[in-house]
Every structure is written in C-alpha cells, then in structure tokens.
mmCIF file of the N, C-alpha and C atoms, coordinates in Angstrom:
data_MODEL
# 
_entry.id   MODEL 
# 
loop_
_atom_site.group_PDB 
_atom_site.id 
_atom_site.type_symbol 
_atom_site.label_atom_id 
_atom_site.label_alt_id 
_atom_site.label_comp_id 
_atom_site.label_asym_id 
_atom_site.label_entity_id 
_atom_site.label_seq_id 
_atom_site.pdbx_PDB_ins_code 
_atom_site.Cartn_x 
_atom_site.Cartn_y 
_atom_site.Cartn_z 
_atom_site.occupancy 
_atom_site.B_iso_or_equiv 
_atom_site.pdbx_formal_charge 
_atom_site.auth_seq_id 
_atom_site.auth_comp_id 
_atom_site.auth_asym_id 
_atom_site.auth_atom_id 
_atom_site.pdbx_PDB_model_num 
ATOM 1   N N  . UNK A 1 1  ? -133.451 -7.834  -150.760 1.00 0.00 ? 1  UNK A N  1 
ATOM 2   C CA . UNK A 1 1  ? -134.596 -7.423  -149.982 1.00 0.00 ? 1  UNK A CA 1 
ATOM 3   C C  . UNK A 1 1  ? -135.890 -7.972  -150.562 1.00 0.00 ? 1  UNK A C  1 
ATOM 4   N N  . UNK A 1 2  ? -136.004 -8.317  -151.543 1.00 0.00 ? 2  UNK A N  1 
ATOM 5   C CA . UNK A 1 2  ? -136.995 -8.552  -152.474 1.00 0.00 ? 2  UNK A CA 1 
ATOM 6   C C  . UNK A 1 2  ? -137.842 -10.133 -152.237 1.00 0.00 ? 2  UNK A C  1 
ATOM 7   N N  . UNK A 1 3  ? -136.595 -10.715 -151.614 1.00 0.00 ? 3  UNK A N  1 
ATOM 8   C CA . UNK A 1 3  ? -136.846 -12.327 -151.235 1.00 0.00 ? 3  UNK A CA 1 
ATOM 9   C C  . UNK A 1 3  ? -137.554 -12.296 -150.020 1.00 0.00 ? 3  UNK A C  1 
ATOM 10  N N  . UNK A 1 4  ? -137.188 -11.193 -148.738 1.00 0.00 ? 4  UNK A N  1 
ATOM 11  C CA . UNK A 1 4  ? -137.935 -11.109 -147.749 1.00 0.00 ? 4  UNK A CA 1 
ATOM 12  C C  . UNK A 1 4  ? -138.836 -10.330 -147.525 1.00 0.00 ? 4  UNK A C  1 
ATOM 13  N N  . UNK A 1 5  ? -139.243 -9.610  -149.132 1.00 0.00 ? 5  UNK A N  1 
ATOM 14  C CA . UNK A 1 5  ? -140.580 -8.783  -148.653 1.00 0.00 ? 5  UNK A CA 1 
ATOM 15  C C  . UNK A 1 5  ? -141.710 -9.408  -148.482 1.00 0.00 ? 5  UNK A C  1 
ATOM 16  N N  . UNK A 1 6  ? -141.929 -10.659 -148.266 1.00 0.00 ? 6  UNK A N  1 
ATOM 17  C CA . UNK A 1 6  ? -142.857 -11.303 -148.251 1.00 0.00 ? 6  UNK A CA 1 
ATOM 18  C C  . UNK A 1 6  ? -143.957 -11.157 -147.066 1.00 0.00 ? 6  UNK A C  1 
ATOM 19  N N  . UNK A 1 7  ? -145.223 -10.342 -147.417 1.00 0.00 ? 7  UNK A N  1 
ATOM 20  C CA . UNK A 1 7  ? -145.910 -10.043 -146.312 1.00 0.00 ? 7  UNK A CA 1 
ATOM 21  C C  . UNK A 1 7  ? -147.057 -10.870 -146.043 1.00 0.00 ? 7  UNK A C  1 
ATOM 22  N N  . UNK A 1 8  ? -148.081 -11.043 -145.353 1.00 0.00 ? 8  UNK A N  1 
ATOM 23  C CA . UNK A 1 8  ? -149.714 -11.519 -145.293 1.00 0.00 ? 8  UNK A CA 1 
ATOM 24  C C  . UNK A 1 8  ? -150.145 -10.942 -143.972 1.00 0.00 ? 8  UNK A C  1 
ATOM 25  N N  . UNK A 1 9  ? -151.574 -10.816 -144.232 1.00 0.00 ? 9  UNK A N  1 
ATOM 26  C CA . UNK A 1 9  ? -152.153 -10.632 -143.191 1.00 0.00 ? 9  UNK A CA 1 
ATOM 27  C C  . UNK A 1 9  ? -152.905 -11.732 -143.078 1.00 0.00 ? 9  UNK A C  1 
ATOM 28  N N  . UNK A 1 10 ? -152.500 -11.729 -141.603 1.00 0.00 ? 10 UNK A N  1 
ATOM 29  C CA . UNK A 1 10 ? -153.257 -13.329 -140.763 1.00 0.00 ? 10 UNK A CA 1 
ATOM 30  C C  . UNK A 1 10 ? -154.644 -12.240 -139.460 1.00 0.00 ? 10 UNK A C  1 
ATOM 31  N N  . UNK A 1 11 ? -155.592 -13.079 -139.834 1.00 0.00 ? 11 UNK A N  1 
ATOM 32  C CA . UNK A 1 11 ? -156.654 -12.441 -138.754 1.00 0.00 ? 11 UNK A CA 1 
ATOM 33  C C  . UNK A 1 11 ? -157.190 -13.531 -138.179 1.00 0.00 ? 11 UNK A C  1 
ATOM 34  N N  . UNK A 1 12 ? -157.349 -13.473 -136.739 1.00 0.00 ? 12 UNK A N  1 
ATOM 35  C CA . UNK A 1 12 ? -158.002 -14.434 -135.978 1.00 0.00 ? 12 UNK A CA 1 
ATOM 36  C C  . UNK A 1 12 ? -159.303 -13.886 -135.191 1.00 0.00 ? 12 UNK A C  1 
ATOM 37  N N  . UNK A 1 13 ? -160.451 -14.651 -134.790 1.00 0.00 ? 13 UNK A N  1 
ATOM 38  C CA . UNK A 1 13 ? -161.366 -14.355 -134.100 1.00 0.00 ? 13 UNK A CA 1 
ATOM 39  C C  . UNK A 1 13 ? -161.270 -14.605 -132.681 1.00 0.00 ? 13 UNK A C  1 
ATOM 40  N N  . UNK A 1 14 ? -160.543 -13.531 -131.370 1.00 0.00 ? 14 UNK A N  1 
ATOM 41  C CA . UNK A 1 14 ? -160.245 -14.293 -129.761 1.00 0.00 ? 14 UNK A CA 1 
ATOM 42  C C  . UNK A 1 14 ? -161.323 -14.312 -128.700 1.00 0.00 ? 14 UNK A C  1 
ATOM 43  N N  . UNK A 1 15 ? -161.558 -15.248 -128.523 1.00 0.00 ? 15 UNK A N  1 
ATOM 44  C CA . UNK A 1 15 ? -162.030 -15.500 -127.053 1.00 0.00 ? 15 UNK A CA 1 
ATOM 45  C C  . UNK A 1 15 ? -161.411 -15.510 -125.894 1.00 0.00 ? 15 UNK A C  1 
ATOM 46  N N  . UNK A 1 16 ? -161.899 -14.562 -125.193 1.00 0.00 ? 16 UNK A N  1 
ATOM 47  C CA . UNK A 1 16 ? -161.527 -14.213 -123.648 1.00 0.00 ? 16 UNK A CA 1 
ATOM 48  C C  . UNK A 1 16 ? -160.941 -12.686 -123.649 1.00 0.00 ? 16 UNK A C  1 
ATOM 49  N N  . UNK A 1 17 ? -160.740 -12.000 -124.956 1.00 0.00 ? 17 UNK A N  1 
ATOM 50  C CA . UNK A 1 17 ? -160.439 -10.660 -124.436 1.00 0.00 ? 17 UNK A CA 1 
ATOM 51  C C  . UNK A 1 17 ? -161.222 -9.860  -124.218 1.00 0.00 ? 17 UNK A C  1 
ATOM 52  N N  . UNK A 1 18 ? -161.058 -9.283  -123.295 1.00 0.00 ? 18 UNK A N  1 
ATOM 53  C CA . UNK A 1 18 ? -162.372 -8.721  -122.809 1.00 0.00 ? 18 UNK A CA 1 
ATOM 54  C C  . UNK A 1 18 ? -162.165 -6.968  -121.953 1.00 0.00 ? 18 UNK A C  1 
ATOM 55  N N  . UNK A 1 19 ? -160.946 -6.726  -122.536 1.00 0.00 ? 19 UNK A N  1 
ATOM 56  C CA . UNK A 1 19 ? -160.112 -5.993  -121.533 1.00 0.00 ? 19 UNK A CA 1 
ATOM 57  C C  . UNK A 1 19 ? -159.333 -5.540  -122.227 1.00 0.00 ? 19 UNK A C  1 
ATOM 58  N N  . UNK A 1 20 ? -158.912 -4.128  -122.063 1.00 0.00 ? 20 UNK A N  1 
ATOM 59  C CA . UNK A 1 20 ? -157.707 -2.986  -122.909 1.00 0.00 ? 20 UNK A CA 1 
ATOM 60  C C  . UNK A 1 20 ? -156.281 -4.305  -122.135 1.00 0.00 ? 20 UNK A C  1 
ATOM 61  N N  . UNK A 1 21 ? -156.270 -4.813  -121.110 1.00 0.00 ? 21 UNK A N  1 
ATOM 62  C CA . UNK A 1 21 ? -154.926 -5.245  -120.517 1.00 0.00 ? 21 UNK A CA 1 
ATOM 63  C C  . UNK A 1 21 ? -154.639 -6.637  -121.218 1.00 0.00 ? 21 UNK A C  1 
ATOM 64  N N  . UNK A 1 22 ? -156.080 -7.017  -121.558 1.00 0.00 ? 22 UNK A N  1 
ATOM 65  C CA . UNK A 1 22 ? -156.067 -8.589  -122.713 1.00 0.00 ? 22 UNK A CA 1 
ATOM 66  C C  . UNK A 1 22 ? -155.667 -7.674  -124.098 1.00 0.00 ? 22 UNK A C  1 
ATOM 67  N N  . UNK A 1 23 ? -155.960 -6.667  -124.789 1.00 0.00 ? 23 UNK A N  1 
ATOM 68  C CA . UNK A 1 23 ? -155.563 -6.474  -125.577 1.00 0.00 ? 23 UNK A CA 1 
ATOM 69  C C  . UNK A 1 23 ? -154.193 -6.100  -125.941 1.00 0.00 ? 23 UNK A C  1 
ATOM 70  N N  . UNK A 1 24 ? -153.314 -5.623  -124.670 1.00 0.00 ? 24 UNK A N  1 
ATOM 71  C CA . UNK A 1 24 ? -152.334 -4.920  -124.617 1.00 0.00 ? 24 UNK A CA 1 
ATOM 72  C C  . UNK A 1 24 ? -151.503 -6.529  -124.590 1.00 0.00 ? 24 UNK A C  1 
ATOM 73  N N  . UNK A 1 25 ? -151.649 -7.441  -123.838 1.00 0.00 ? 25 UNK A N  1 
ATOM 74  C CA . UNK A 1 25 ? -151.276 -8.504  -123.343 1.00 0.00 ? 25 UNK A CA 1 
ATOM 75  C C  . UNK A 1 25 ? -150.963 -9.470  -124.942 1.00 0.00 ? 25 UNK A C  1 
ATOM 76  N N  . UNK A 1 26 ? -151.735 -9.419  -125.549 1.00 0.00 ? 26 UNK A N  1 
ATOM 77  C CA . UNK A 1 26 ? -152.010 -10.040 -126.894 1.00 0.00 ? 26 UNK A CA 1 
ATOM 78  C C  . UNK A 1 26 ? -151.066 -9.499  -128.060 1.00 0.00 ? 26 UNK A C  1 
ATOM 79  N N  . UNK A 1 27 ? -151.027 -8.172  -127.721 1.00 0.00 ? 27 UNK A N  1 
ATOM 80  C CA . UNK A 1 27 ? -150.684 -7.495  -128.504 1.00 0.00 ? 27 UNK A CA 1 
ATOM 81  C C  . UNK A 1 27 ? -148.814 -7.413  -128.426 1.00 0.00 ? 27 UNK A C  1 
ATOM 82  N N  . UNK A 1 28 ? -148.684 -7.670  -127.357 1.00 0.00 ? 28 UNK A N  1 
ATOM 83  C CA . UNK A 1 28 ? -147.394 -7.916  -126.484 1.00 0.00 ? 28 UNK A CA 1 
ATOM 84  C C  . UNK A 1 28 ? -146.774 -9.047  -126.936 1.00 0.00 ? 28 UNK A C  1 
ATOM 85  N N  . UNK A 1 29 ? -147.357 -10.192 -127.105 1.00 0.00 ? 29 UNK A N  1 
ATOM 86  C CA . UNK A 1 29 ? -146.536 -11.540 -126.830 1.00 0.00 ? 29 UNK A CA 1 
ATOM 87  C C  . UNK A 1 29 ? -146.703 -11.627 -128.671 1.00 0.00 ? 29 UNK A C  1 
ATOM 88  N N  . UNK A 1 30 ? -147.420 -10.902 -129.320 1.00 0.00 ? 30 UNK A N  1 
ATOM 89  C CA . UNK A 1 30 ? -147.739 -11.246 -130.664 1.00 0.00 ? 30 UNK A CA 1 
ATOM 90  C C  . UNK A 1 30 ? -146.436 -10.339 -131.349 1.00 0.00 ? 30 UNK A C  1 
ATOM 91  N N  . UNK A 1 31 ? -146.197 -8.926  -131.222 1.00 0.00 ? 31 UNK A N  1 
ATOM 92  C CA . UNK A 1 31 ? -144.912 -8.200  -131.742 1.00 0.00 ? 31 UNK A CA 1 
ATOM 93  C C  . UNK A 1 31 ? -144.030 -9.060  -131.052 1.00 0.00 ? 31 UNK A C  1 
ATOM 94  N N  . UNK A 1 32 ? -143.322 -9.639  -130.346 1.00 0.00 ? 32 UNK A N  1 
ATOM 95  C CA . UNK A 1 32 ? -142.371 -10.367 -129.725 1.00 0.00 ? 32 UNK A CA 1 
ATOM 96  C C  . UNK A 1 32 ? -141.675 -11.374 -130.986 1.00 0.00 ? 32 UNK A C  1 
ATOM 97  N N  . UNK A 1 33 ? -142.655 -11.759 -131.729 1.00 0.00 ? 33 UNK A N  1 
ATOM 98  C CA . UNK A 1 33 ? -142.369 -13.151 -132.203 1.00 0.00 ? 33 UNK A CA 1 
ATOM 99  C C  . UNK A 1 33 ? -141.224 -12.414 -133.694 1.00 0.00 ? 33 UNK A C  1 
ATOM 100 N N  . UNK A 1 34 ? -140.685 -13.320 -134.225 1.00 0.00 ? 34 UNK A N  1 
ATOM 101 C CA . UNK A 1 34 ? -139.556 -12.979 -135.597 1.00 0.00 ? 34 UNK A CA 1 
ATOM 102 C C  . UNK A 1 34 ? -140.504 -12.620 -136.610 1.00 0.00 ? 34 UNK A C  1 
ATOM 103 N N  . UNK A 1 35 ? -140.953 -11.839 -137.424 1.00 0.00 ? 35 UNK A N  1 
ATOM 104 C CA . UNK A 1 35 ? -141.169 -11.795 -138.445 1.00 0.00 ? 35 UNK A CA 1 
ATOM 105 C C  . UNK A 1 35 ? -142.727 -11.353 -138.659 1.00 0.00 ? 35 UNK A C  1 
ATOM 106 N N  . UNK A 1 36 ? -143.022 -10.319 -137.643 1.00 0.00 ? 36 UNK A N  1 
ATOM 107 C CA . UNK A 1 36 ? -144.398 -9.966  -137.481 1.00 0.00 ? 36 UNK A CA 1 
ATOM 108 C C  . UNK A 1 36 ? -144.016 -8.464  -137.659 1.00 0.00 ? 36 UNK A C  1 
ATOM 109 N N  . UNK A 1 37 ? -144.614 -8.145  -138.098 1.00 0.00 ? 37 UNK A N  1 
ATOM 110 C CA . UNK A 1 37 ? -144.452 -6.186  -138.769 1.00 0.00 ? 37 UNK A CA 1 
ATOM 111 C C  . UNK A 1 37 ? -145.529 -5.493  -137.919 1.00 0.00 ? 37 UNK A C  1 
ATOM 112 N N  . UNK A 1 38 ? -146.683 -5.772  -137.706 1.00 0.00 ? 38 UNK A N  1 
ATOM 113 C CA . UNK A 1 38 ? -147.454 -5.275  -137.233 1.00 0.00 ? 38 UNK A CA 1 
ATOM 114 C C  . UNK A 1 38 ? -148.658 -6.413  -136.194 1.00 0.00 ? 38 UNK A C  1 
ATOM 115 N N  . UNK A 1 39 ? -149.321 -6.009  -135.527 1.00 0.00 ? 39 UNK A N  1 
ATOM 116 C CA . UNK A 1 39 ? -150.323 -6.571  -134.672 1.00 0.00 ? 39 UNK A CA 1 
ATOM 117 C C  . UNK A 1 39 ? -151.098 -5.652  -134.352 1.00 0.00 ? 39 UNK A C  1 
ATOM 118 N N  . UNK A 1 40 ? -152.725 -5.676  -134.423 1.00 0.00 ? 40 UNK A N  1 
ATOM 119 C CA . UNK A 1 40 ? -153.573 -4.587  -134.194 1.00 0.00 ? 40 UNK A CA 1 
ATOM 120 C C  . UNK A 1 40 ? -154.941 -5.493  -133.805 1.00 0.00 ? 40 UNK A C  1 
ATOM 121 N N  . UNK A 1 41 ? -154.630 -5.359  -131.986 1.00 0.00 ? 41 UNK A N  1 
ATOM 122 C CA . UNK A 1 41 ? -156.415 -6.088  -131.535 1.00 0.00 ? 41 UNK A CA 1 
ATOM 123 C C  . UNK A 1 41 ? -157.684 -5.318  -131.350 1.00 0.00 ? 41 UNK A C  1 
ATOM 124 N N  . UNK A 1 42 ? -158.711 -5.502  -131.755 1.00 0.00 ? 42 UNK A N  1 
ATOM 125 C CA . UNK A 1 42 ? -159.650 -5.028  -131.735 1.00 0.00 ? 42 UNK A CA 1 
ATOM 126 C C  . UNK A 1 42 ? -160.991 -5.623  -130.956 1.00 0.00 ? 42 UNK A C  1 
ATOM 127 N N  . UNK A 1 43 ? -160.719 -5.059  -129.868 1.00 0.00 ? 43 UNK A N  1 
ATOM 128 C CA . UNK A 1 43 ? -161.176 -5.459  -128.534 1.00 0.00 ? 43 UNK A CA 1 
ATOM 129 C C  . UNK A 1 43 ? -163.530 -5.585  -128.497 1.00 0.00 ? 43 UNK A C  1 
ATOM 130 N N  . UNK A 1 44 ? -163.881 -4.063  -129.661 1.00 0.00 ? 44 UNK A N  1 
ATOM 131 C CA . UNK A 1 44 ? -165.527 -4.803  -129.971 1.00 0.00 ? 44 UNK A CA 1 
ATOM 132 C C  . UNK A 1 44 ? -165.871 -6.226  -130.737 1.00 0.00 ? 44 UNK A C  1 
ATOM 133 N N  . UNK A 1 45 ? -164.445 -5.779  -131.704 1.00 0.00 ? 45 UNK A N  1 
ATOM 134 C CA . UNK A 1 45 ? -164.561 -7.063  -132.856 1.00 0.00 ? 45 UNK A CA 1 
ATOM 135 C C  . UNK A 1 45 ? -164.561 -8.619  -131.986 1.00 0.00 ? 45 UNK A C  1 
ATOM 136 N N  . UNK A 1 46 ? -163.399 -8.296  -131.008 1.00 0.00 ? 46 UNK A N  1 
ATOM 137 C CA . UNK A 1 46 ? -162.758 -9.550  -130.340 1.00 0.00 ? 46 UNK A CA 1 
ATOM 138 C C  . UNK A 1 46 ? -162.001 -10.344 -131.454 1.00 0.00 ? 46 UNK A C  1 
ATOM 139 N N  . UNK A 1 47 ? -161.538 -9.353  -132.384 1.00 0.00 ? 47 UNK A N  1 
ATOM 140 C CA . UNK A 1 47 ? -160.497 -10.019 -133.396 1.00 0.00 ? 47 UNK A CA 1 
ATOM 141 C C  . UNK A 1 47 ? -159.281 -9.221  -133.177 1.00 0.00 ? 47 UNK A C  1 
ATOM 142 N N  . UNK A 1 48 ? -158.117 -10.138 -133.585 1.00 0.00 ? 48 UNK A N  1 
ATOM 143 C CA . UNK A 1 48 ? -156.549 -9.384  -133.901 1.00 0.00 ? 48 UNK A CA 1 
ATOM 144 C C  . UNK A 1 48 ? -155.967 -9.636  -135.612 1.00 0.00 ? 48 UNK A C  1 
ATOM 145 N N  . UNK A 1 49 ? -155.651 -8.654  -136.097 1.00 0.00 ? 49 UNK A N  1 
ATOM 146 C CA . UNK A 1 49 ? -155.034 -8.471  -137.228 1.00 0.00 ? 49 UNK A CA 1 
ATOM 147 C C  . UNK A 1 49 ? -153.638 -8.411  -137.075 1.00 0.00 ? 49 UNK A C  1 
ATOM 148 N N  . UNK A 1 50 ? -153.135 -9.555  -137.663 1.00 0.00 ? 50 UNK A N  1 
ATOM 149 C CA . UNK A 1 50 ? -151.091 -9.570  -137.772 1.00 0.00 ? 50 UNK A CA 1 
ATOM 150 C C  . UNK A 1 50 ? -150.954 -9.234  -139.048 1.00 0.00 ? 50 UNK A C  1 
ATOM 151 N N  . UNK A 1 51 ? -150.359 -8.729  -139.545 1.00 0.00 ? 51 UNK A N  1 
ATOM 152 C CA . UNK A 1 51 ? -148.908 -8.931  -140.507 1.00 0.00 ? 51 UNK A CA 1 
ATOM 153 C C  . UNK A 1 51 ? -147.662 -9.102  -140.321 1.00 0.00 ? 51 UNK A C  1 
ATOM 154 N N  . UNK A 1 52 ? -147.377 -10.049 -141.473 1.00 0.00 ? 52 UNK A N  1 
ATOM 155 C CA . UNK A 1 52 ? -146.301 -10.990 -140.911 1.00 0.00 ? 52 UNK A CA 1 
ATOM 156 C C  . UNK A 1 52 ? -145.867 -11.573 -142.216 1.00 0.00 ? 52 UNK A C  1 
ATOM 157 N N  . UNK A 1 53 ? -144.364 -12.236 -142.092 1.00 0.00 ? 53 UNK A N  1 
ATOM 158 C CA . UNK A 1 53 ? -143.625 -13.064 -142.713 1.00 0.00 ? 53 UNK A CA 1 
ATOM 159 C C  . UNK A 1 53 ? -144.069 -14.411 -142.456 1.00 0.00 ? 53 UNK A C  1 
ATOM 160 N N  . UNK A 1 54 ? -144.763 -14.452 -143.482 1.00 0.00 ? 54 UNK A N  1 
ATOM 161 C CA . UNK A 1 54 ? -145.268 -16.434 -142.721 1.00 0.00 ? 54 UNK A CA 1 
ATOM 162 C C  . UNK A 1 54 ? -144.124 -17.365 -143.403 1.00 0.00 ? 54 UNK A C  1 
ATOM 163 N N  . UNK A 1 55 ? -142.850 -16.636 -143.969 1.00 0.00 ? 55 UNK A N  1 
ATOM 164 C CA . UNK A 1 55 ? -141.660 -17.589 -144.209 1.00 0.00 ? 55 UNK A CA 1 
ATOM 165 C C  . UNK A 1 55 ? -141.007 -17.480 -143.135 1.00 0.00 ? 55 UNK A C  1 
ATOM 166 N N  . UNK A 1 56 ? -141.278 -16.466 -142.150 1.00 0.00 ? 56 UNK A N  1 
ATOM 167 C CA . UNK A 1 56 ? -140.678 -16.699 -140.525 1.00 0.00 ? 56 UNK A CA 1 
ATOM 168 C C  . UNK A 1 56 ? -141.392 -16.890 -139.851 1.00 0.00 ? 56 UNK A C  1 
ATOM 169 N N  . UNK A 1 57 ? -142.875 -16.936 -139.536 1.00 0.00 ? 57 UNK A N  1 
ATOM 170 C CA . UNK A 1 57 ? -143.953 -17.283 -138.441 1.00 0.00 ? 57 UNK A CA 1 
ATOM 171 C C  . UNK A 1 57 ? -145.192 -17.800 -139.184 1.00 0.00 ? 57 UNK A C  1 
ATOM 172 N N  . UNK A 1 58 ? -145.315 -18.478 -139.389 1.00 0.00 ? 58 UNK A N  1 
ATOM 173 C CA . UNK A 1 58 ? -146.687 -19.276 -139.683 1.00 0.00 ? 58 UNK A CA 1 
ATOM 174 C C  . UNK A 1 58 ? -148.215 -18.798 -138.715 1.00 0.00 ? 58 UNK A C  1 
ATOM 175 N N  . UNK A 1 59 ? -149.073 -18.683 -139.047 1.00 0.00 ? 59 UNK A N  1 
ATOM 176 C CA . UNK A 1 59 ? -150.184 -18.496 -138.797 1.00 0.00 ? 59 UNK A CA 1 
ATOM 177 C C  . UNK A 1 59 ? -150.358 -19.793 -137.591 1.00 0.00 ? 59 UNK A C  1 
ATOM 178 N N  . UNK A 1 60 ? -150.094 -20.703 -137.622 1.00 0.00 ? 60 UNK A N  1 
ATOM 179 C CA . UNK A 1 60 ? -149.798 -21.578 -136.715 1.00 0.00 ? 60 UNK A CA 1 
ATOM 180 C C  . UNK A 1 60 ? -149.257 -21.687 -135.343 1.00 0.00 ? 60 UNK A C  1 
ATOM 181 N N  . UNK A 1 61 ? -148.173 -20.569 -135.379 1.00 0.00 ? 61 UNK A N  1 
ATOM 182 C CA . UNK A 1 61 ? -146.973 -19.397 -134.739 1.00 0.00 ? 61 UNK A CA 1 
ATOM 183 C C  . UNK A 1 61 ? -148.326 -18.809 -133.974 1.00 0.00 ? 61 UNK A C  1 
ATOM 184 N N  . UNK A 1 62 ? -148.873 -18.144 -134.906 1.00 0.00 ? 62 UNK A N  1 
ATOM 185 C CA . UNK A 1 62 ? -149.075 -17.252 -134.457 1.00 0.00 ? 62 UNK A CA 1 
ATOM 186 C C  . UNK A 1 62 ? -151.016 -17.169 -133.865 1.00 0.00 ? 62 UNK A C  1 
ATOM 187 N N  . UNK A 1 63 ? -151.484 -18.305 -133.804 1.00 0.00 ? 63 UNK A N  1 
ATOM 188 C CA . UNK A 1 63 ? -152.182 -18.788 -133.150 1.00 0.00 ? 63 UNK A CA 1 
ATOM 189 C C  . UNK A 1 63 ? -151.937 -19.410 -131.492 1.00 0.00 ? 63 UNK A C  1 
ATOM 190 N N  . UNK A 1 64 ? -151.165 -20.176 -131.518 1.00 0.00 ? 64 UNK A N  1 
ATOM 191 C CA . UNK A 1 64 ? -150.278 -20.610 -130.524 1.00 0.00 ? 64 UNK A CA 1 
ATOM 192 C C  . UNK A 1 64 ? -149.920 -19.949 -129.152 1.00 0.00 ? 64 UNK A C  1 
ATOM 193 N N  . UNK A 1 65 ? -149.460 -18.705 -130.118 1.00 0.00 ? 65 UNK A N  1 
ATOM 194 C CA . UNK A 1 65 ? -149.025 -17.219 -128.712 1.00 0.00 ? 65 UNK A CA 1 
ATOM 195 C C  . UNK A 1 65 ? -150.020 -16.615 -128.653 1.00 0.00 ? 65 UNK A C  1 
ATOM 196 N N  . UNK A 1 66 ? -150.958 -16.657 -129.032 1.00 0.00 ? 66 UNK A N  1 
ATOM 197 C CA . UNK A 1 66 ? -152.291 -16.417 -128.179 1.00 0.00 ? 66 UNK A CA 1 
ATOM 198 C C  . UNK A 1 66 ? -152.661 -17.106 -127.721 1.00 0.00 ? 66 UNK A C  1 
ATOM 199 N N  . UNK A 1 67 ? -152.906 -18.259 -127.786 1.00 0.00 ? 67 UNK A N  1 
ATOM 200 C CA . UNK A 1 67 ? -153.443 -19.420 -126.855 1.00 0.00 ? 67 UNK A CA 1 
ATOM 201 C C  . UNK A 1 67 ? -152.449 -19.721 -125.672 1.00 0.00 ? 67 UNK A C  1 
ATOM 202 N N  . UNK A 1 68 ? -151.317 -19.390 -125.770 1.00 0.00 ? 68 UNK A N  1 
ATOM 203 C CA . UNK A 1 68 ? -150.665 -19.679 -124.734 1.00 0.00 ? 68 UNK A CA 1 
ATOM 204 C C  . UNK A 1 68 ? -150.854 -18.075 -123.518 1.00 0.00 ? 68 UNK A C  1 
ATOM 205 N N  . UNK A 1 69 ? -150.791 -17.068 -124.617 1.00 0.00 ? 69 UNK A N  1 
ATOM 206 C CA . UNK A 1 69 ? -151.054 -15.969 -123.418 1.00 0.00 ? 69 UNK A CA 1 
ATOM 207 C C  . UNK A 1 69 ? -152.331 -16.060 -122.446 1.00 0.00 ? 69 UNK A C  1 
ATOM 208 N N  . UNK A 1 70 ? -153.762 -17.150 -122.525 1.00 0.00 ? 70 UNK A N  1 
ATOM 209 C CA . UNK A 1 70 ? -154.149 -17.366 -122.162 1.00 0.00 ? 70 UNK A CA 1 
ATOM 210 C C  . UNK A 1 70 ? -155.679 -17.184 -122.943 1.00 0.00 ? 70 UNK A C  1 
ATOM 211 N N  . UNK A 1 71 ? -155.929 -16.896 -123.946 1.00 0.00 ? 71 UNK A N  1 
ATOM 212 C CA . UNK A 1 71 ? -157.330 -16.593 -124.909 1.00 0.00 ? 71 UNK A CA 1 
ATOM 213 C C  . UNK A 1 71 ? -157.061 -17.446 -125.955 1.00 0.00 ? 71 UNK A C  1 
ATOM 214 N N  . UNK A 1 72 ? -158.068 -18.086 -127.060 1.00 0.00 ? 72 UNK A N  1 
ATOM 215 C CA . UNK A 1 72 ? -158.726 -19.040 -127.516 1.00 0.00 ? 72 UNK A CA 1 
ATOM 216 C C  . UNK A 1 72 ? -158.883 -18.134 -129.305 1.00 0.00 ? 72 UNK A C  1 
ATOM 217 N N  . UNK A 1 73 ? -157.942 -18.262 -130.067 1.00 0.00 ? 73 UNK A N  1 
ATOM 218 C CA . UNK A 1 73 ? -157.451 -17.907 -131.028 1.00 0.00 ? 73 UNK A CA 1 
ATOM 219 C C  . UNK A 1 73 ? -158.650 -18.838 -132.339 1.00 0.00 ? 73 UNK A C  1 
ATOM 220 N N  . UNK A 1 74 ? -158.891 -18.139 -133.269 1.00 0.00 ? 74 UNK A N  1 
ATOM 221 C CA . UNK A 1 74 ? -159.316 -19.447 -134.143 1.00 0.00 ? 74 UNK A CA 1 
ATOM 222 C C  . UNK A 1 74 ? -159.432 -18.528 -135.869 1.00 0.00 ? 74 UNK A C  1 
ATOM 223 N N  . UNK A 1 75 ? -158.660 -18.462 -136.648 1.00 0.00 ? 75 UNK A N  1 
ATOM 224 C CA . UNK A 1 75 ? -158.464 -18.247 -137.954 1.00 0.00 ? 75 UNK A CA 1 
ATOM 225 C C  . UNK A 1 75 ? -159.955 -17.619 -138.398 1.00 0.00 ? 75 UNK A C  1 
ATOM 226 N N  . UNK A 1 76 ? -159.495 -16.647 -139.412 1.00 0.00 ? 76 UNK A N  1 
ATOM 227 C CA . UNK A 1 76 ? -161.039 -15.654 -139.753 1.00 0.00 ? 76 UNK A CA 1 
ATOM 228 C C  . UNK A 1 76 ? -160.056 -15.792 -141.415 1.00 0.00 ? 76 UNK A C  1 
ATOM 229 N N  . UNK A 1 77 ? -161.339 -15.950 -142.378 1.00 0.00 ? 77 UNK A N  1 
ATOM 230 C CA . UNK A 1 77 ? -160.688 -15.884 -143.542 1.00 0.00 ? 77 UNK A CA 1 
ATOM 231 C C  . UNK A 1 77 ? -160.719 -14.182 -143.662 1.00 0.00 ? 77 UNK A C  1 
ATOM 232 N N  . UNK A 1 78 ? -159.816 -14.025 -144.915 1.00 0.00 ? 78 UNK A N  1 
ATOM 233 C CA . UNK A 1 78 ? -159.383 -12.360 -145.258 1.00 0.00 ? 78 UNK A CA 1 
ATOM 234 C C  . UNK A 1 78 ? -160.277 -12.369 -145.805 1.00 0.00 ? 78 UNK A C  1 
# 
C-alpha cells in the first residue's frame, strides 16, 4: 500500500464556470478519471482543487477533462 500512497494536490484556475451545473459538471468528469481521491470546485474562486495519484493521472490528465468538458483550465501553483 505504501507504493500507492502517493498523493498531490493539483489546483487549476477555470474559465467559463459560472454556474453550480458548471461546477457539478467539472466536478463529474474530474472524479471519473483513475486515480483522483478527491475534486472540490470553487465556483467565487473559479478554481478546482484535485487530489490525486499523478502516478495514475498527471496534472496534464487532468487539465484536459476540463477543457474537454467545455471550460479553459490553466495550473495555479500550491
């Protein structure tokens, strides 16, 4: 267990949510993915907070499925 406790938190800054249904939407396609523990959007901020296995989803991952759900993802340092 010790090999896969490997956690991080990845935070991005989104454009276009603007809406509890963009947040729910985001929040949706982001738990979906392998190796994400948590997802928490914060709809004043217009940021989302993941944690995640980035030895199973890369920040890359996980930029991606937001941009594909349809909003404009872009990396926030921790």
């Amino acid at each position: 267990m010790l090999a896969n406790s490997k956690s991080t938190t990845t935070r991005f800054a989104v454009k276009g949510m603007n809406c509890l249904s963009c947040v729910g939407r985001i929040e949706k396609a982001v738990a979906a993915l392998p190796g994400v523990s948590s997802v928490k959007a914060d709809l004043p901020a217009a940021q989302v907070s993941i944690e995640h296995d980035p030895t199973i989803v890369s920040a890359a991952q996980l930029r991606e499925t937001i941009n594909s759900a349809g909003y404009s993802a872009m990396n926030l340092p921790l």
